[in-house]
N, C-alpha and C positions, 0 to 999 in steps of 0.2 A: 467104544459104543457106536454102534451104527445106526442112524436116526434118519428117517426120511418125512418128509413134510407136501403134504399133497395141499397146493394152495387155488386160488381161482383169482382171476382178472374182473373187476366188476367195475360198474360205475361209480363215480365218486358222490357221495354220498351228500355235497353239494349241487350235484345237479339236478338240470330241472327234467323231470322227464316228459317227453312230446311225444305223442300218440299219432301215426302215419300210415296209412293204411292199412289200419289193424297191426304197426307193428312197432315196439319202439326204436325212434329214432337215433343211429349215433352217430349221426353229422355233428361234429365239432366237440362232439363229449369228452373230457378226459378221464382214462382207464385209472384204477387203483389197484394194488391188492387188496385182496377182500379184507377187512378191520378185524374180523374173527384169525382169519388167518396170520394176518400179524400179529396175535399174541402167541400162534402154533409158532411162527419161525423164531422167535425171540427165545421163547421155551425151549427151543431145539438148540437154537447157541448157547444157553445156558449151559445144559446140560452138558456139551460138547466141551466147556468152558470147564468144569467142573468133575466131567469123567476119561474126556479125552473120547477121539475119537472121529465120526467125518458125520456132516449132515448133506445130505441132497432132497434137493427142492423139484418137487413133479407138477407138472398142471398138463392142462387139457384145453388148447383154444387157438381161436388164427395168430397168425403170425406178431398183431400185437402183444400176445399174450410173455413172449419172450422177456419183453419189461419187468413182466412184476417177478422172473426168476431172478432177472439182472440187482434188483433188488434187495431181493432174499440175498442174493450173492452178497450183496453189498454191505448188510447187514451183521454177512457173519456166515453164511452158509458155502458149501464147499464147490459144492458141483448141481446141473439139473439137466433135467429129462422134460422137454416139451412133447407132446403127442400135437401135430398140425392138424384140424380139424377145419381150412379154411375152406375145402372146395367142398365139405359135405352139403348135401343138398337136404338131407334127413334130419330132425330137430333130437335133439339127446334129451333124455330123461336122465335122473338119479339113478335108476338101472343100468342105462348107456354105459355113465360115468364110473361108476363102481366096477361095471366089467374093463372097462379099456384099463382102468389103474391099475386092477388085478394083473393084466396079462402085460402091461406096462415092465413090474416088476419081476414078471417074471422072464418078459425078452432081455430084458437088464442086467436081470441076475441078481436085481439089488437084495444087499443084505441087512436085517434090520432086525433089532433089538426093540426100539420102540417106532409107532408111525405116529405124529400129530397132524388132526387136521382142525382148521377152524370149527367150532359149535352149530352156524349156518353159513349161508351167503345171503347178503345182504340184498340181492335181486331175488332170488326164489325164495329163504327162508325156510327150506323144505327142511334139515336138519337128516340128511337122513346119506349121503355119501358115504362119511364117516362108517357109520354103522353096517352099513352092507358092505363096504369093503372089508371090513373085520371079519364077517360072515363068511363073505368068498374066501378069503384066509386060512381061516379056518385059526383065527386067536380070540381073545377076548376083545370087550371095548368096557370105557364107560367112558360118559359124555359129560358135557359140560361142566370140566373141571376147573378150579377156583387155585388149587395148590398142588403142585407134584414134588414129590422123593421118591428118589431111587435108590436102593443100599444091598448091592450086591446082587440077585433077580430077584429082591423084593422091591414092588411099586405101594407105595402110601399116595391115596390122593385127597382132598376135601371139595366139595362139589357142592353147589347149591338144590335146594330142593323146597319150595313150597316156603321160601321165608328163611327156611333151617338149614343147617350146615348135614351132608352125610359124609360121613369119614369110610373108604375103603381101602382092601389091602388087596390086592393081587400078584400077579407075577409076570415075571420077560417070558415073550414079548408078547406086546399089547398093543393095544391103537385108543390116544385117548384124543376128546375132543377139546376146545380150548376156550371156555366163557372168559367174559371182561370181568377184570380182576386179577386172571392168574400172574399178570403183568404188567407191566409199561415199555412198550414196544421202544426200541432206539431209535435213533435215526441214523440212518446210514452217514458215514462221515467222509469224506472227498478223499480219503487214501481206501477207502474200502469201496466206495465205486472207483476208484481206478482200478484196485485188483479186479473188482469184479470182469471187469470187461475182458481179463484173460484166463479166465476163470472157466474150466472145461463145462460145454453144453451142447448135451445129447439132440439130436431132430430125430423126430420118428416121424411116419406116419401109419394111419390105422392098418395099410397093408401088408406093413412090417410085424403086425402081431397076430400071434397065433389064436385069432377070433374070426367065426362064423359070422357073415352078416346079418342071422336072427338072434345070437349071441348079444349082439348090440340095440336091438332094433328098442326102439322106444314102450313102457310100456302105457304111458300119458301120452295125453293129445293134449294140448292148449286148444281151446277154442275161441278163445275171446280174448283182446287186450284192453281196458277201458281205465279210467284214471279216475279216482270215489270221485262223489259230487261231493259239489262247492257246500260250503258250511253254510246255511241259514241263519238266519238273525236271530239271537233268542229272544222270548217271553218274559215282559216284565210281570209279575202278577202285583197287583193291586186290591186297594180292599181291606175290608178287614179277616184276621187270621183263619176264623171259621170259613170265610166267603175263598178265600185264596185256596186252601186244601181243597174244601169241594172244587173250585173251578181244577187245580192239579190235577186231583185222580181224574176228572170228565176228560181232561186232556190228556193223560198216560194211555186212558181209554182209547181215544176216538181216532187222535194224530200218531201218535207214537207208539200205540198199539202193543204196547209191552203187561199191561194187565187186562 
């Protein structure tokens, strides 16, 4: 079975984020894979564990970004493909990124049975890579899966929905997404980062695939960086029970302005 796992470098989800000139800063941060993703690459060694066959690990980002393949590697996965994105000067959208992995695999040649990618990333949240690279594909997706089987090209999966569990069945190949649950990610273990490090990894850059630069161009614009305001102090209400709901609703009314 041929499995590839399109993952992202994000921040680590303990840090603190600091707003600098309208942009955030990553003096001294350190990089993750993204936590969605690592239950995509766990699900891909699974499977590989289970049907045989090779997993390669894709991303898209500067030259740190090679860590969190190293990783993946480490983990269990076979081989990866960076695309180098340090000298752009142009901000990527969800569209960017969906084309370059498109054309990724197809400068590659990679071959694939199934693709996982994390459900979001934990800096955008946008949810939405996964999906339009399925598109560009031209295969199926469904998203934020709970449970995966695979039994010959048939795929069963279980996926949350609103509270409820939905059970689908489709078929190879597909691109599914990876909610928390479907697993418990490993931890790479000191003979697995050793392989990893001789462990074959692709460099590309955007020039090297066969993309028009409107093919990429962004279809979002960020305009604003800003961090929520600080929490206020809440409202003791006092009083007697009648006296406290009238003052409540006068205050849903006036301050918080939600009725």
């Amino acid at each position: 079975m041929n499995i590839l796992v399109c993952l992202k470098q994000t921040f680590d989800t303990e840090e603190k984020i600091t707003i600098e000139n309208g942009q955030i800063s990553e003096d001294g941060v350190e990089f993750v894979i993204n936590p969605y993703d690592e239950y995509a690459v766990e699900e891909a060694v699974r499977l590989k564990e289970e049907h045989g066959g090779e997993v390669t690990v894709i991303t898209i980002g500067p030259e740190r970004a090679e860590q969190a393949l190293r990783t993946a590697m480490a983990m269990g996965a076979d081989k990866g493909v960076i695309v180098d994105t340090e000298d752009l000067d142009e901000e990527l959208d969800e569209h960017s990124v969906a084309q370059i992995l498109a054309a990724t695999i197809e400068e590659e040649d990679l071959e694939y049975d199934i693709i996982l990618c994390g459900y979001m990333a934990v800096d955008d949240g946008s949810a939405q890579v996964g999906p339009r690279l399925a598109e560009l594909l031209g295969i199926p997706h469904i998203s934020t899966i709970t449970k995966l089987e695979i039994e010959g090209e048939k795929v069963s999966v279980e996926k949350d929905v609103e509270g409820d569990v939905e059970y689908i069945e489709s078929t190879l190949p597909i691109l599914v997404t990876a909610q928390q649950g479907l697993n418990d990610p490993r931890y790479p273990s000191l003979p697995g980062i050793m392989k990893a490090k001789k462990k074959p990894l692709s460099r590309l850059d955007l020039d090297d695939l066969d993309l028009e630069e409107e093919e990429i161009q962004a279809k979002t614009e960020t305009t604003e960086v800003f961090l929520p305001p600080k929490k206020q102090a809440g409202k003791i209400l006092e009083g007697e029970l009648e006296d406290q709901v009238k003052e409540l609703v006068q205050l849903l009314h006036s301050e918080a302005k939600v009725i």
